[in-house]
C-alpha positions in Angstrom: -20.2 -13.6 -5.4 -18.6 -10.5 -3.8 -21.5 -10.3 -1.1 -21.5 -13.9 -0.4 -17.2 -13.6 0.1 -17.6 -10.2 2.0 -20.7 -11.9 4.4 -18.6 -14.9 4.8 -15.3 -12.8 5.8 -17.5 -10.5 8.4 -19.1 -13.6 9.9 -15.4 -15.6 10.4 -14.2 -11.8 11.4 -16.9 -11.3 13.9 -16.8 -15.1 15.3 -20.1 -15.1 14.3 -21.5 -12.5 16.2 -22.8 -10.9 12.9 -24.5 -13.5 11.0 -23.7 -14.9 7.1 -27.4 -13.9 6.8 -27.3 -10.2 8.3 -23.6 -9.9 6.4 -25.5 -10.5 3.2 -28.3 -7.6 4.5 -25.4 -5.3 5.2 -23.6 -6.0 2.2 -26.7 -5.4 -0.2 -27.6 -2.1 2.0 -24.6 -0.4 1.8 -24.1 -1.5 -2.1 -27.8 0.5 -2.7 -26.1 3.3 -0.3 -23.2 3.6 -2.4 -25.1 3.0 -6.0 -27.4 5.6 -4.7 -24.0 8.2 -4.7 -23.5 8.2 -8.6 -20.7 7.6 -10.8 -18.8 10.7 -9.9 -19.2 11.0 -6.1 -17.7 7.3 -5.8 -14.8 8.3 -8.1 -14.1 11.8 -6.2 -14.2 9.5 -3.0 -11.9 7.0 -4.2 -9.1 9.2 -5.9 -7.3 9.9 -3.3 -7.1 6.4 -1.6 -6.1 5.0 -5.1 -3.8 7.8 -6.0 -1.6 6.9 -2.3 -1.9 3.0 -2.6 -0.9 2.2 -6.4 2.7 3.2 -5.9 3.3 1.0 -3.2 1.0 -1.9 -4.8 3.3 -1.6 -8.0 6.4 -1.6 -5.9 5.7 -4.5 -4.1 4.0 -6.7 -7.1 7.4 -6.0 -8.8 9.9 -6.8 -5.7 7.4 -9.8 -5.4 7.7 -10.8 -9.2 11.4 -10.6 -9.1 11.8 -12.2 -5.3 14.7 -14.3 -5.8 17.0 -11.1 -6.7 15.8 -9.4 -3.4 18.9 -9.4 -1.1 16.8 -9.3 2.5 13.4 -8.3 3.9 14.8 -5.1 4.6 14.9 -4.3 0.7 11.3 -5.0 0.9 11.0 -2.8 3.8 12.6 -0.1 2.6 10.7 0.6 -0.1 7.7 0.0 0.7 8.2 2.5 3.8 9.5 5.5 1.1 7.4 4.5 -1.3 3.9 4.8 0.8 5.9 8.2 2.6 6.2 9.8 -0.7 2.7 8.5 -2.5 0.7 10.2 1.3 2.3 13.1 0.8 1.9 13.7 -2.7 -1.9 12.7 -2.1 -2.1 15.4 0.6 -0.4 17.8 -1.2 -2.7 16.9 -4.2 -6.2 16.8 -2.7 -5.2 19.0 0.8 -4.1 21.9 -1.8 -1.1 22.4 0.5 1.7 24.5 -1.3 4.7 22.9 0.7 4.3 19.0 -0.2 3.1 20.2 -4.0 6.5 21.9 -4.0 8.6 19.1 -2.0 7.3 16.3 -4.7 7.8 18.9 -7.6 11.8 18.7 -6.8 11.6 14.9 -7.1 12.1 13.1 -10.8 9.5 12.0 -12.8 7.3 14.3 -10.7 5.3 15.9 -13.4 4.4 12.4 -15.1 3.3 11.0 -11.7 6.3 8.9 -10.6 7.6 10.9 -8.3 7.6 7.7 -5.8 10.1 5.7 -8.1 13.4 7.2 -6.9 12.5 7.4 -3.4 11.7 3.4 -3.5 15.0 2.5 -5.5 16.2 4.7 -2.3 14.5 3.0 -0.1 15.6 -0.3 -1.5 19.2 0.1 -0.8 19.2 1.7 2.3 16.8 -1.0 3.9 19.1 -3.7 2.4 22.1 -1.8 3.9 20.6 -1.5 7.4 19.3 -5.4 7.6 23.0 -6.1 6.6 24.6 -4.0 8.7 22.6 -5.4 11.6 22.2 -8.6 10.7 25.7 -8.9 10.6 26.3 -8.6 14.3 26.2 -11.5 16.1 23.0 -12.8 17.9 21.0 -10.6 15.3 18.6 -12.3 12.6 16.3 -9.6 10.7 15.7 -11.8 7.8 13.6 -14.7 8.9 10.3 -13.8 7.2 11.8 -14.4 4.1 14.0 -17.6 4.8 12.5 -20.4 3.2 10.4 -18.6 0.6 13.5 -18.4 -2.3 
């Protein structure tokens, strides 16, 4: 099902330059490739891209689940952007062994039980909803059309 969806995205990606037919080939090639790797390797590999998308996945499942109590798009914004800052930088510091961002994210709460990302996106939450209201309150000035119409 997954190489059938993934041949069927490439081909519509691709216009269909790259056939359904040769998507499925790929698909099935690079799934042996990858197989071929072991359990360990694929885990070492994904840890770090993991470890700096969650935060922001979690962030924005929760703004999304609780939508209609988001003020402005900047909210969104905001936190997303301080969120993803803070969750790269850990993951450097993390996997890139470098002393300075291990000690920047050790001075943030909740650092040492992996949620060092949480204060920086209530942070960023209220200082993206401040800036879209302080500049969407001049006149001529809309920042918050992508979410009119979907409250």
């Amino acid at each position: 099902m997954l190489t059938a969806a993934g041949s069927d995205f490439l081909s519509h990606l691709t216009n269909q330059r790259v056939s359904y037919r040769m998507g499925v080939l790929l698909f099935r090639i690079v799934g042996v490739i990858v197989s071929s790797l072991g359990v360990e390797t694929i885990i070492n590999f994904s840890q770090p891209v993991y470890s700096a998308i969650y935060p922001v996945s979690i962030v924005l499942v929760f703004l999304g689940i609780f939508r209609k109590y988001v003020p402005n798009s900047g909210a969104y914004k905001g936190a997303a952007i301080l969120t993803i800052s803070t969750s790269l930088i850990e993951t450097i510091g993390i996997f890139g062994k470098v002393e300075f961002f291990n000690y920047v994210i050790s001075l943030l709460p909740f650092s040492s039980n992996g949620f060092s990302w949480i204060v920086p996106a209530i942070s960023g939450f209220l200082l993206g909803m401040l800036i879209n209201q302080l500049f969407a309150s001049s006149p001529g000035t809309n920042i918050d059309i992508e979410l009119e119409g979907k409250q």
